[in-house]
N, CA, C and O of each residue as an XYZ file, in Angstrom:
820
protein
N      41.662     41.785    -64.493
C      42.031     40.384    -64.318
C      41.152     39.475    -65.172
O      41.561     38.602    -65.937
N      40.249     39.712    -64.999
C      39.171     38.964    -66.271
C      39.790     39.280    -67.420
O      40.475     38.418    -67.970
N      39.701     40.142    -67.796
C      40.195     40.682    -69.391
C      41.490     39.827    -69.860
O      41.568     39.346    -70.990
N      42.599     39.675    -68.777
C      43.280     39.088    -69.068
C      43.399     37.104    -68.562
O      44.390     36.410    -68.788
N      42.622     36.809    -68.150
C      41.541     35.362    -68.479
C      40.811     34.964    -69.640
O      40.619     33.880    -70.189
N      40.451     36.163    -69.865
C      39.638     35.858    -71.103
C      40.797     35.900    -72.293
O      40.699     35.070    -73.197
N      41.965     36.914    -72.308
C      42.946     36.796    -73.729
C      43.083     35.284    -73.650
O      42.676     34.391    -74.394
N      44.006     35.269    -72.156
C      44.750     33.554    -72.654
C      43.546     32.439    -72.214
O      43.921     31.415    -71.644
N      42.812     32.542    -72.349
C      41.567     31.734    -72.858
C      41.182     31.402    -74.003
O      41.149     30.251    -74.439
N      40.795     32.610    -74.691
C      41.126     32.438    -76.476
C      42.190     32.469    -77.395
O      42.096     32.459    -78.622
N      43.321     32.510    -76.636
C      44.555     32.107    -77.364
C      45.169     30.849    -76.817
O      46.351     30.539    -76.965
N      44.099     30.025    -76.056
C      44.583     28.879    -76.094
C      43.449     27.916    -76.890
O      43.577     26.705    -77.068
N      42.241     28.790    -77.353
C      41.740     28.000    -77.941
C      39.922     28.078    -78.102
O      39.330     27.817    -79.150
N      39.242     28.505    -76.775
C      38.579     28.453    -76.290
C      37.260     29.724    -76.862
O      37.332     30.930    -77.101
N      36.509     29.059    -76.895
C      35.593     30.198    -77.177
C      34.962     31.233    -76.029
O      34.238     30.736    -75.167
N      35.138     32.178    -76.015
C      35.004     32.945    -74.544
C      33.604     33.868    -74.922
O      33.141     34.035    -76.050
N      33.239     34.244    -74.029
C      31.741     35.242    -73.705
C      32.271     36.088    -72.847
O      32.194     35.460    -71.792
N      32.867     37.325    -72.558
C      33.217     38.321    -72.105
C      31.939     38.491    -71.551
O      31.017     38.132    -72.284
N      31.531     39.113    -70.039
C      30.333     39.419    -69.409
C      30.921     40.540    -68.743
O      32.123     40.533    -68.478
N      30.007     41.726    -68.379
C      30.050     43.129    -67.776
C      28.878     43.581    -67.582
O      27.934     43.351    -68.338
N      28.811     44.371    -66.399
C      27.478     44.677    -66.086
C      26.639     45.259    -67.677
O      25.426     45.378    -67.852
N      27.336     45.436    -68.295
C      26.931     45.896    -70.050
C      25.496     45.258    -70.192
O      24.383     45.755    -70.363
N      26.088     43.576    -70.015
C      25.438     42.650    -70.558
C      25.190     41.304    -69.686
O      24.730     40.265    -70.159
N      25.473     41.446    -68.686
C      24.940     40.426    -67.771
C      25.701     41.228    -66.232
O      26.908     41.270    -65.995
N      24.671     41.757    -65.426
C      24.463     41.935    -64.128
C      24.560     40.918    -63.044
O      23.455     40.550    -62.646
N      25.493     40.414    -62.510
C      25.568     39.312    -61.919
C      24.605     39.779    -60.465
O      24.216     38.854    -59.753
N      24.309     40.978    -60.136
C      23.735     40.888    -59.166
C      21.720     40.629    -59.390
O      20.832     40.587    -58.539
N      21.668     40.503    -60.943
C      20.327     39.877    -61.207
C      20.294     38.581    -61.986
O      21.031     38.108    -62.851
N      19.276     38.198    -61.434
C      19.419     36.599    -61.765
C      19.084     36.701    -63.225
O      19.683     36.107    -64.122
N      17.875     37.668    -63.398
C      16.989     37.499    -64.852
C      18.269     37.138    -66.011
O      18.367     36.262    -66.870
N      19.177     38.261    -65.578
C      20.072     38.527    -66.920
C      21.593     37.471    -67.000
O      22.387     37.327    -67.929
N      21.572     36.910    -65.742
C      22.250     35.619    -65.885
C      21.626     34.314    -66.594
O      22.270     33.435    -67.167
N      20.124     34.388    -66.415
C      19.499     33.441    -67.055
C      19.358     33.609    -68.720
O      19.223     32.826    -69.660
N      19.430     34.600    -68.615
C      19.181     34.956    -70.150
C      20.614     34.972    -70.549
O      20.581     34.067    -71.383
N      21.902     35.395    -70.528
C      22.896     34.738    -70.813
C      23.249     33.470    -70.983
O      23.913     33.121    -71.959
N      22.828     32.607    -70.016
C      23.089     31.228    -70.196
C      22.001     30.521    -71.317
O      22.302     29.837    -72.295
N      20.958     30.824    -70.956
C      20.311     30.595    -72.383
C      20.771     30.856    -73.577
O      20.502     29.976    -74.395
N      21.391     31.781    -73.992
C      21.539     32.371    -75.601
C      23.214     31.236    -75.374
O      23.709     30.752    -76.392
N      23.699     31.040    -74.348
C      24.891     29.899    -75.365
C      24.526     28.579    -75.302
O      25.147     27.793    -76.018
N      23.200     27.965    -74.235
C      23.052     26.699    -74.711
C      24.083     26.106    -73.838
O      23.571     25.773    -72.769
N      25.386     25.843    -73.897
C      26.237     25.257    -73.672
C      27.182     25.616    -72.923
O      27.848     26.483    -73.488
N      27.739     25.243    -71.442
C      28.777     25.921    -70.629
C      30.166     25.358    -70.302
O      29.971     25.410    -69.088
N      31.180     24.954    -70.375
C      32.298     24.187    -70.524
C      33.017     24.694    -68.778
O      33.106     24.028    -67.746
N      33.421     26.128    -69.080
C      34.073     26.996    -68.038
C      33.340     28.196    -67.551
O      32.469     28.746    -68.226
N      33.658     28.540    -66.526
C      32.638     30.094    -65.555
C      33.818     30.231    -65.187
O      34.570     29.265    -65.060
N      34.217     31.611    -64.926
C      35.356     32.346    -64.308
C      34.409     33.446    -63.535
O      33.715     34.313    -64.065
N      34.524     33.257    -62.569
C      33.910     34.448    -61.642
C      34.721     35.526    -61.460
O      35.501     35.189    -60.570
N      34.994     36.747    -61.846
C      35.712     37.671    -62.000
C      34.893     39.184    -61.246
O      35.225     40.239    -60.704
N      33.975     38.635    -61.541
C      33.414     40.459    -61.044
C      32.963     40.648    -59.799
O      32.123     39.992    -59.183
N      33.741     41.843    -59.381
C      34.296     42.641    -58.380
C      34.116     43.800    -57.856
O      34.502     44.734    -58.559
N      33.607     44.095    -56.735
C      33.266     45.559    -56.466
C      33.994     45.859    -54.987
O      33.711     45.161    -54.013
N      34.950     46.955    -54.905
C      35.594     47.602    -53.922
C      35.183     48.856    -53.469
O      35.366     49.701    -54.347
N      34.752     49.263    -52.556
C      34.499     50.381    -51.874
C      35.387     50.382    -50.375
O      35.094     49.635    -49.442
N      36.211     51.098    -50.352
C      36.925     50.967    -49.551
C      36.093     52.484    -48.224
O      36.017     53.691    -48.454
N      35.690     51.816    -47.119
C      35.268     53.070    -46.594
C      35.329     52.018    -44.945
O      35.446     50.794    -44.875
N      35.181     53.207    -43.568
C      34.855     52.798    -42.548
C      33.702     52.481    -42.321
O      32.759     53.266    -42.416
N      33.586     51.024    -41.915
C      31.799     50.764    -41.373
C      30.861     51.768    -41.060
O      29.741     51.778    -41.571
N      31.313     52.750    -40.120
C      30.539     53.290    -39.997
C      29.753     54.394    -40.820
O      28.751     55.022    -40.478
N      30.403     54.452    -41.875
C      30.454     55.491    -42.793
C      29.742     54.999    -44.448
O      29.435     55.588    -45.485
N      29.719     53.702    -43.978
C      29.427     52.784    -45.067
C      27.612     52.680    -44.923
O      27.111     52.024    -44.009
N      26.719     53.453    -45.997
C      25.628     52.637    -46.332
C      24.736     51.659    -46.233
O      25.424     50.715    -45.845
N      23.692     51.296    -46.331
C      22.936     49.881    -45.763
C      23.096     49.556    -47.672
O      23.348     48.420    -48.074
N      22.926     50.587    -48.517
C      22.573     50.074    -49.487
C      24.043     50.094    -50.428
O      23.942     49.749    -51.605
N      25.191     50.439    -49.977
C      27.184     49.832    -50.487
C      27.087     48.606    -50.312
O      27.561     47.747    -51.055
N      26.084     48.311    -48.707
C      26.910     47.345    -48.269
C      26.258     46.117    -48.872
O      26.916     45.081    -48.781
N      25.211     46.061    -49.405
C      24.421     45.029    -50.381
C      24.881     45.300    -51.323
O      25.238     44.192    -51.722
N      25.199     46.045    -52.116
C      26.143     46.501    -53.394
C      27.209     45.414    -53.775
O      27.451     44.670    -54.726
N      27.682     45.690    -52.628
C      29.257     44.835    -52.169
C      28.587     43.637    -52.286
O      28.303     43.249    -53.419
N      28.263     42.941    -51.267
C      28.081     41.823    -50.969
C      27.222     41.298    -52.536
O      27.621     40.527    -53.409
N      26.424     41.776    -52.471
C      25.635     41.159    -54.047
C      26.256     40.902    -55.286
O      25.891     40.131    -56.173
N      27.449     41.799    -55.229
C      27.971     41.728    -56.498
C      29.420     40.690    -56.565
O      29.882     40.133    -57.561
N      29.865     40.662    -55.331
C      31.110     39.787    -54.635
C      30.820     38.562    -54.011
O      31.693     37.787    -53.621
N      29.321     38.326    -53.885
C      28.900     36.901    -53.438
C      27.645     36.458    -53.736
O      27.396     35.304    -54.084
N      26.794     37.391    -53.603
C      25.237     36.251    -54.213
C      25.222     36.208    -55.833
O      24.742     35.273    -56.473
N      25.919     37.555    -56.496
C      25.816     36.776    -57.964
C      26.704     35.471    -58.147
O      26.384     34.362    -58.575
N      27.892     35.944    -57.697
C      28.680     34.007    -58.247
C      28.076     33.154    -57.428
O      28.401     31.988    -57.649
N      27.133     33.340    -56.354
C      26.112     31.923    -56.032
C      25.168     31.814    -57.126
O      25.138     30.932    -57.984
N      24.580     32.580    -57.027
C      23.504     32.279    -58.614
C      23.751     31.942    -59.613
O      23.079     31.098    -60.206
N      25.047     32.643    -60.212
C      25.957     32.169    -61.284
C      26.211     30.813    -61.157
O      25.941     30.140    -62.152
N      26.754     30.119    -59.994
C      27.196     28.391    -59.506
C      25.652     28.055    -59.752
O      25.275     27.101    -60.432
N      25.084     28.667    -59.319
C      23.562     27.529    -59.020
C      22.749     27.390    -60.295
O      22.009     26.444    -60.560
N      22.986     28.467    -61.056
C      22.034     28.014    -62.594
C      23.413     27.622    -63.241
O      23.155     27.025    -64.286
N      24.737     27.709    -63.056
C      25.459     26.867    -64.466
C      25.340     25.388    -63.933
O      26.275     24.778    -64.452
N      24.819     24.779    -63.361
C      24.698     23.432    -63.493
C      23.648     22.544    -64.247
O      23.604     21.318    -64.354
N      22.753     23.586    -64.774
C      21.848     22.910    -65.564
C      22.520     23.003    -67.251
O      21.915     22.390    -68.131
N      23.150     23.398    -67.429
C      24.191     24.173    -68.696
C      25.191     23.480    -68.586
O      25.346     23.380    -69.804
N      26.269     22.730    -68.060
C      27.100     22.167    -67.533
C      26.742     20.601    -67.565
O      26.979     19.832    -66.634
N      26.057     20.203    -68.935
C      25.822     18.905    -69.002
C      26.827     17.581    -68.315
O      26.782     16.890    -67.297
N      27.803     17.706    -69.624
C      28.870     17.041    -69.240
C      29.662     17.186    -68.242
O      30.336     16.172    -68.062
N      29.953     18.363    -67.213
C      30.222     18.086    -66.017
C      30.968     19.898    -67.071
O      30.572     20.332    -68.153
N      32.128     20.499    -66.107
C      32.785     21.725    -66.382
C      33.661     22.007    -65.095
O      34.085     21.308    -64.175
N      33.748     23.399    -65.452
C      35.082     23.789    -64.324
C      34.307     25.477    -63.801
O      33.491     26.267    -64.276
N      34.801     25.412    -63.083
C      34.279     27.000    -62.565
C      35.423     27.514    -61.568
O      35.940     26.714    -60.789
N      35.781     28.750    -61.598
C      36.974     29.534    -60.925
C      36.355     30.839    -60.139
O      36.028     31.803    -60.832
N      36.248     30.877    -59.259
C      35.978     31.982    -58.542
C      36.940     32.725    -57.867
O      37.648     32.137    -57.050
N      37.126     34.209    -58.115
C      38.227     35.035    -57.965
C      37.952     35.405    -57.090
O      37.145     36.328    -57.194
N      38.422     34.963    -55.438
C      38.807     35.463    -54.604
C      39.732     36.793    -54.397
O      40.111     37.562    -55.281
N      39.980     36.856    -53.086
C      41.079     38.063    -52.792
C      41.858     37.520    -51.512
O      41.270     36.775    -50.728
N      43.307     37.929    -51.283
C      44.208     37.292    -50.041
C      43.647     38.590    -49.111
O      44.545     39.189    -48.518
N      42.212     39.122    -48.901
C      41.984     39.914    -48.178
C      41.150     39.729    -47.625
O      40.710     40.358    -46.664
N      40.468     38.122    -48.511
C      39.182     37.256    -47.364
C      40.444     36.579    -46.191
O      39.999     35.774    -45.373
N      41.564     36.818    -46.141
C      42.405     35.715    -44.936
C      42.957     36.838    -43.780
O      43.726     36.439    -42.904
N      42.495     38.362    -43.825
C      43.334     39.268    -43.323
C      42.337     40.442    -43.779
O      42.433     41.138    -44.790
N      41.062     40.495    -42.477
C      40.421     41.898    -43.001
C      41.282     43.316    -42.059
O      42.073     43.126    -41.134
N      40.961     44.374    -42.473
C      41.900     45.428    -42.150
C      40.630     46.522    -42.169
O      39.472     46.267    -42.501
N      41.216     47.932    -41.679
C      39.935     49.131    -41.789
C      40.154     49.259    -43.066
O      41.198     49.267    -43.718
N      39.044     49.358    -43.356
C      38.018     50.107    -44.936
C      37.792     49.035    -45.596
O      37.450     49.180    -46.770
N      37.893     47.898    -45.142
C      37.608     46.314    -45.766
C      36.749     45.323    -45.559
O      36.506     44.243    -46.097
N      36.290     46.015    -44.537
C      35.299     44.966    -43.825
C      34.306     44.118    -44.207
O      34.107     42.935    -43.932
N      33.566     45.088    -45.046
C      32.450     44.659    -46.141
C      33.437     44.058    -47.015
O      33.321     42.857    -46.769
N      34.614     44.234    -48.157
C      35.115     43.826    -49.286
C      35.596     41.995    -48.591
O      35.249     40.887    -48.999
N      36.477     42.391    -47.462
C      37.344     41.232    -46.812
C      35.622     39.954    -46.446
O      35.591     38.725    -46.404
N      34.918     40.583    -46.331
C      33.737     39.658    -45.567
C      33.378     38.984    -46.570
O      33.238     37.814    -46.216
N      33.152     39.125    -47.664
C      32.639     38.865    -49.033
C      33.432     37.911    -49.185
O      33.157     36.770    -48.812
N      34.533     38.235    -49.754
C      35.569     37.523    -50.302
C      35.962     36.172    -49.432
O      36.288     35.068    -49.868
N      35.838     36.572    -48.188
C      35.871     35.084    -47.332
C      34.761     33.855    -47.161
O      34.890     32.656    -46.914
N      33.447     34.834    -47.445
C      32.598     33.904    -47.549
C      32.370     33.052    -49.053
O      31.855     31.934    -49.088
N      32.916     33.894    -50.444
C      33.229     33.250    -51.709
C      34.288     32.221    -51.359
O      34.387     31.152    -51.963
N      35.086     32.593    -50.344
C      36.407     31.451    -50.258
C      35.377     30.048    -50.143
O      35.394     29.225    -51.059
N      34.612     29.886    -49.108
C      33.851     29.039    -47.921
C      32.879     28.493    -48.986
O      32.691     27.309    -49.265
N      32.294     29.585    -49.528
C      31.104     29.226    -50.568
C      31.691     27.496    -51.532
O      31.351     26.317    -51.629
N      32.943     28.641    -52.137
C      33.669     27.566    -53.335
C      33.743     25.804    -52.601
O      33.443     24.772    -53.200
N      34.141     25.903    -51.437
C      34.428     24.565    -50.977
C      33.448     23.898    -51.427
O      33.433     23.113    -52.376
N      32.265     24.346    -50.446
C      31.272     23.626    -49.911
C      30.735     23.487    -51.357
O      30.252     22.360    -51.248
N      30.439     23.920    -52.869
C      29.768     23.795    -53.973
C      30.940     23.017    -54.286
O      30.464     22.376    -55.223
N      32.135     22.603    -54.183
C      33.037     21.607    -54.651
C      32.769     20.474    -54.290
O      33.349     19.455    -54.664
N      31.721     20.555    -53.408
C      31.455     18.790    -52.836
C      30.081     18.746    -53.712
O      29.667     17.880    -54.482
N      29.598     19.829    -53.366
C      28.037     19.534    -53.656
C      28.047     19.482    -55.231
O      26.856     19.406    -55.535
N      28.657     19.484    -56.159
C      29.117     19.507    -57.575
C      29.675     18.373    -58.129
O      29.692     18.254    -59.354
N      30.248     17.315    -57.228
C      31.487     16.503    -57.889
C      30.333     15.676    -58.318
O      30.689     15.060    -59.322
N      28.873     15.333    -57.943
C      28.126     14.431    -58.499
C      27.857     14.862    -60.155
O      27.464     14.003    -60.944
N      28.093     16.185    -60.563
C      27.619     16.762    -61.725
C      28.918     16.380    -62.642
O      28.874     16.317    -63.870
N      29.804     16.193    -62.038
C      31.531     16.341    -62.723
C      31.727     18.232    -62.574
O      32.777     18.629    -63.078
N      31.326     18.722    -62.297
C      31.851     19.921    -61.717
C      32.880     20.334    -60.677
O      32.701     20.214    -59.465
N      34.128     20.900    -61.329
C      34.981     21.609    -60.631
C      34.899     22.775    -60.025
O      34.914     23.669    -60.872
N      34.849     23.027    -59.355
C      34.663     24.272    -58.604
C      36.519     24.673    -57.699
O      37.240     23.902    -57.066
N      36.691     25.932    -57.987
C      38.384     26.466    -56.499
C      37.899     27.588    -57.086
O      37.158     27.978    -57.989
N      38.926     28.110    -55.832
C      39.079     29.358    -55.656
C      40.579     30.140    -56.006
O      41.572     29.804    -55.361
N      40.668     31.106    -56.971
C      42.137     31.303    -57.027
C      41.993     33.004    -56.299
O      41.083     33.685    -56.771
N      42.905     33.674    -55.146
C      42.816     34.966    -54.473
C      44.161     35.683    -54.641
O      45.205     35.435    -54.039
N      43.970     36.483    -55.439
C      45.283     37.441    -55.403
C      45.206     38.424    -54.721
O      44.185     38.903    -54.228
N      46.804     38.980    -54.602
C      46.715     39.993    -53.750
C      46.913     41.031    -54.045
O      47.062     40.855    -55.254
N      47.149     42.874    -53.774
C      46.956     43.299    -54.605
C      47.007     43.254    -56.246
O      48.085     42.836    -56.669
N      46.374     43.486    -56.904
C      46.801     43.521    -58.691
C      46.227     44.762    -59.287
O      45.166     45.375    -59.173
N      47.643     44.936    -60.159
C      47.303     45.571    -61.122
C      46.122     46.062    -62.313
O      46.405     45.894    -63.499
N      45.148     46.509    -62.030
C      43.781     46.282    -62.396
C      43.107     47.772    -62.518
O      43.600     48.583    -61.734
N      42.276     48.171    -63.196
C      41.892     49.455    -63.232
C      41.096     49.684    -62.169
O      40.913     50.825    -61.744
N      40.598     48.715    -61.689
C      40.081     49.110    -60.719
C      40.789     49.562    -59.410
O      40.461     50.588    -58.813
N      41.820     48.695    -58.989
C      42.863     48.878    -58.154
C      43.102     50.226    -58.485
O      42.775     51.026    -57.609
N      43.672     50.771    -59.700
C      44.793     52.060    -59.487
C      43.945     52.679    -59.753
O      44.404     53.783    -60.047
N      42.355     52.676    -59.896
C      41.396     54.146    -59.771
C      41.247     54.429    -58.268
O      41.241     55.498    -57.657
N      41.150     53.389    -57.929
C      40.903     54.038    -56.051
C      42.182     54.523    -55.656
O      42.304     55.656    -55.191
N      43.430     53.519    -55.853
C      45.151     54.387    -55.224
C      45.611     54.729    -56.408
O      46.093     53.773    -57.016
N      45.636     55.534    -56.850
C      46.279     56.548    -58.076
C      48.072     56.004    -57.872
O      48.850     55.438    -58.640
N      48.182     56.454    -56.600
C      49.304     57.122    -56.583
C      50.563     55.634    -56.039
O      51.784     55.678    -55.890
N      49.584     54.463    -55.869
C      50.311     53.493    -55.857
C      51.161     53.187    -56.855
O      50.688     53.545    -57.934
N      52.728     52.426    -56.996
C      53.398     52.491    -58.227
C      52.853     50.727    -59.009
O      52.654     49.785    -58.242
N      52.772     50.644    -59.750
C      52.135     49.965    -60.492
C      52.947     48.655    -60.325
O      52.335     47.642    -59.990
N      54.301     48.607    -60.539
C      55.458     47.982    -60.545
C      55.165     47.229    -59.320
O      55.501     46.045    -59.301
N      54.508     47.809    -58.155
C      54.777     47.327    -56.544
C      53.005     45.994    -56.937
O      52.723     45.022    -56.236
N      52.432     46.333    -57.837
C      51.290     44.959    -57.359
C      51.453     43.601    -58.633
O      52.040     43.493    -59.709
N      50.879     43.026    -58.081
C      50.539     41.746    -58.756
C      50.049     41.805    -60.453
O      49.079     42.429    -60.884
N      50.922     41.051    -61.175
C      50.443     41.036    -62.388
C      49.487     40.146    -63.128
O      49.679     38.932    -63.193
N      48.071     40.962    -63.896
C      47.356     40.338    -63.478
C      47.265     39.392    -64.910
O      46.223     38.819    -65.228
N      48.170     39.342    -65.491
C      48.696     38.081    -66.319
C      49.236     36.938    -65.811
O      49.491     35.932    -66.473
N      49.410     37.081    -64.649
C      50.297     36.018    -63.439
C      49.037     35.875    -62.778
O      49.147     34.735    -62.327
N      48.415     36.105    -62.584
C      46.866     35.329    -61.680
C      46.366     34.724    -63.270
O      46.737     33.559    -63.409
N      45.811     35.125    -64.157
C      45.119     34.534    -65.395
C      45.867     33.494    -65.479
O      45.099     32.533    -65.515
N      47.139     33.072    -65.540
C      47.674     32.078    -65.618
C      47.061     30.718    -64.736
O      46.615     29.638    -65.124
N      47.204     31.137    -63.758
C      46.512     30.533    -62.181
C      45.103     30.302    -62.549
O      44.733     29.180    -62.202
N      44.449     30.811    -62.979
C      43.182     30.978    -63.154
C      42.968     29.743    -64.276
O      42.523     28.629    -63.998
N      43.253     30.053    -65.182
C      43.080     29.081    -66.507
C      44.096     27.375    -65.858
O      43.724     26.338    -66.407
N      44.727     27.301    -65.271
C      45.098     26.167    -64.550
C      44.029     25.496    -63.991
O      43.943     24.269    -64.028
N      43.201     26.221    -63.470
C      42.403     25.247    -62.974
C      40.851     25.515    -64.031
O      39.722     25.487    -63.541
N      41.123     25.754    -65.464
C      40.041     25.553    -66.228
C      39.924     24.239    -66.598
O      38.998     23.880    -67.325
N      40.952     23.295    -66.085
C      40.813     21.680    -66.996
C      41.490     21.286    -65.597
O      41.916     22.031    -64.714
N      41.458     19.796    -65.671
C      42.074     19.201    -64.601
C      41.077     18.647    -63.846
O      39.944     19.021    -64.148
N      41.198     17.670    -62.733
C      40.447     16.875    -61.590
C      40.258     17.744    -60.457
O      39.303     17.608    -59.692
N      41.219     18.716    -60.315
C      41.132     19.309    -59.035
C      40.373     20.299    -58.935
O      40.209     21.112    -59.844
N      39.586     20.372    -57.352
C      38.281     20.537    -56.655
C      38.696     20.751    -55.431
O      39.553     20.179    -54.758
N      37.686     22.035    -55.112
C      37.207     22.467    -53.726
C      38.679     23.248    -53.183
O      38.612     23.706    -52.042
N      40.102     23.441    -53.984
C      40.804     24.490    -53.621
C      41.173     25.656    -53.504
O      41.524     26.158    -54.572
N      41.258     26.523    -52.324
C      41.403     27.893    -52.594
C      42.481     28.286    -52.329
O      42.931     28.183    -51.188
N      43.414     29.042    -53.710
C      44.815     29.120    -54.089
C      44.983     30.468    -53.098
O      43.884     31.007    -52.964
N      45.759     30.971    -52.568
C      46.129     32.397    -52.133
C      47.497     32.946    -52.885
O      48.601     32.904    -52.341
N      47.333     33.316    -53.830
C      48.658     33.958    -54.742
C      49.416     34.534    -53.858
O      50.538     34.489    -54.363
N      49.524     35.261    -52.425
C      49.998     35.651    -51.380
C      51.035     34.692    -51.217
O      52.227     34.815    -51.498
N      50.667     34.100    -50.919
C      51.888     32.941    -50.440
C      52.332     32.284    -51.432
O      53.516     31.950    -51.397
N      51.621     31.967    -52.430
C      52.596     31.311    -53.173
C      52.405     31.762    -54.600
O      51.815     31.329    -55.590
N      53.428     33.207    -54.187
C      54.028     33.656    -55.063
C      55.131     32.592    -55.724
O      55.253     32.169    -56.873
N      55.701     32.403    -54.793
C      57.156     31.162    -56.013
C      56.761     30.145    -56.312
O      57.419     29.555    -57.169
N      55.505     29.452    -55.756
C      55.128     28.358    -57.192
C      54.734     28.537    -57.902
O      54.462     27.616    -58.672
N      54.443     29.659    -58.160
C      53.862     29.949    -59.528
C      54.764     30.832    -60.299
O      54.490     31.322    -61.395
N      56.139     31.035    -59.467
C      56.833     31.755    -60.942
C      56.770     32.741    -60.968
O      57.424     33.091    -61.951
N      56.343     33.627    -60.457
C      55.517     35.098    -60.513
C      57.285     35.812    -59.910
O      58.140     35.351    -59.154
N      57.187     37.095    -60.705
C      58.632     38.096    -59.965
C      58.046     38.806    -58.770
O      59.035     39.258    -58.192
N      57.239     39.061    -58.259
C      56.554     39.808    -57.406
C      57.157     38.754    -56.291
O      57.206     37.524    -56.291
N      57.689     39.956    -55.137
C      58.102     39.313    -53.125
C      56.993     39.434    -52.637
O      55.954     39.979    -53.011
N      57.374     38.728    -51.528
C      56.141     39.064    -50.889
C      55.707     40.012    -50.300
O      54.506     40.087    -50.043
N      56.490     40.860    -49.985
C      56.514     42.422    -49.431
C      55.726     43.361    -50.138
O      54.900     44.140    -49.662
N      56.155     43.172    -51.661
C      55.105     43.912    -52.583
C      53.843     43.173    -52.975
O      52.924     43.791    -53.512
N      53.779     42.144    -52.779
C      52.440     41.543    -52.797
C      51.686     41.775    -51.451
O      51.096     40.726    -51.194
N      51.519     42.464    -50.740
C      50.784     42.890    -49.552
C      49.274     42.697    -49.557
O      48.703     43.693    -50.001
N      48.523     41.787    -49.223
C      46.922     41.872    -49.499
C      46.534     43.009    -49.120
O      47.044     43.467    -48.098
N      45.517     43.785    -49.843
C      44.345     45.186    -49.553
C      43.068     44.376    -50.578
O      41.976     44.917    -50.746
């Protein structure tokens, strides 16, 4: 889903910085700082990175479950909290939720917990931001098509999830514009946005 944020990002114009644990670890601050340093200058943040472990609580780790959570919520806090010094002129920021922070289920608990508190997070930095000119929402899809998705369900048909050219769309919508502190659920509104996907096959996991 990033990957495809980032195409129609630079084919609309935009100069993009592709980030991966490669080259910036969102679950360490050092190497977020040092990213934002080497561009000087921040316009847009797309919070994209994502970690799923699908397992029963009880079965789940002390150290998944900081995994999870660190990589699905305290880096895009850190990420929000140092791009405002970078973010002169004010900017936009998108944080990629999931329609699975609105509906946790077994083997989700940790993923669904995360994702609801990024929902909650986004608001509350949408107020605390508008003094900067900072935009801050939340856009949450539901399943998508994503390598990550079809490495854990193989055997899901590809056809049945969310395309994740149809969230990037969503996503880059709210790279410009006034609007603040909303969190989109692609779940439901699949038909304003156009998308061929029912809602049946859009099922949040």
């Amino acid at each position: 889903m990033g990957e495809a944020t980032a195409n129609l990002l630079e084919e609309s114009g935009a100069s993009v910085t592709r980030c991966g644990r490669s080259n910036c670890d969102v679950r360490k601050v050092s190497e977020i700082e040092k990213l934002f340093d080497s561009l000087g200058h921040i316009d847009i943040i797309v919070n994209s990175a994502g970690l799923l472990i699908p397992k029963q609580l009880v079965n789940t780790s002390p150290e998944t479950i900081v995994d999870v959570i660190s990589t699905n919520l305290i880096g895009p806090m850190n990420v929000c909290r140092l791009a405002v010094r970078y973010m002169t002129n004010g900017g936009h920021i998108v944080n990629v939720g999931s329609s699975s922070a609105y509906r946790g289920r077994s083997g989700y608990s940790i993923y669904s917990a995360s994702k609801a508190a990024l929902a909650n997070f986004s608001q509350a930095s949408a107020d605390e931001f508008s003094e900067f000119g900072i935009c801050v929402n939340t856009v949450s899809p539901p399943r998508t098509n994503t390598r990550l998705y079809l490495n854990l369900y193989p055997d899901v048909d590809p056809k049945s999830l969310f395309d994740p050219k149809d969230a990037a769309l969503v996503i880059c919508s709210y790279c410009t514009g006034p609007e603040t502190g909303f969190v989109v659920d692609l779940k439901i509104n699949l038909q304003m946005y156009g998308t061929g996907l029912d809602e049946t096959s859009g099922e949040s996991h």
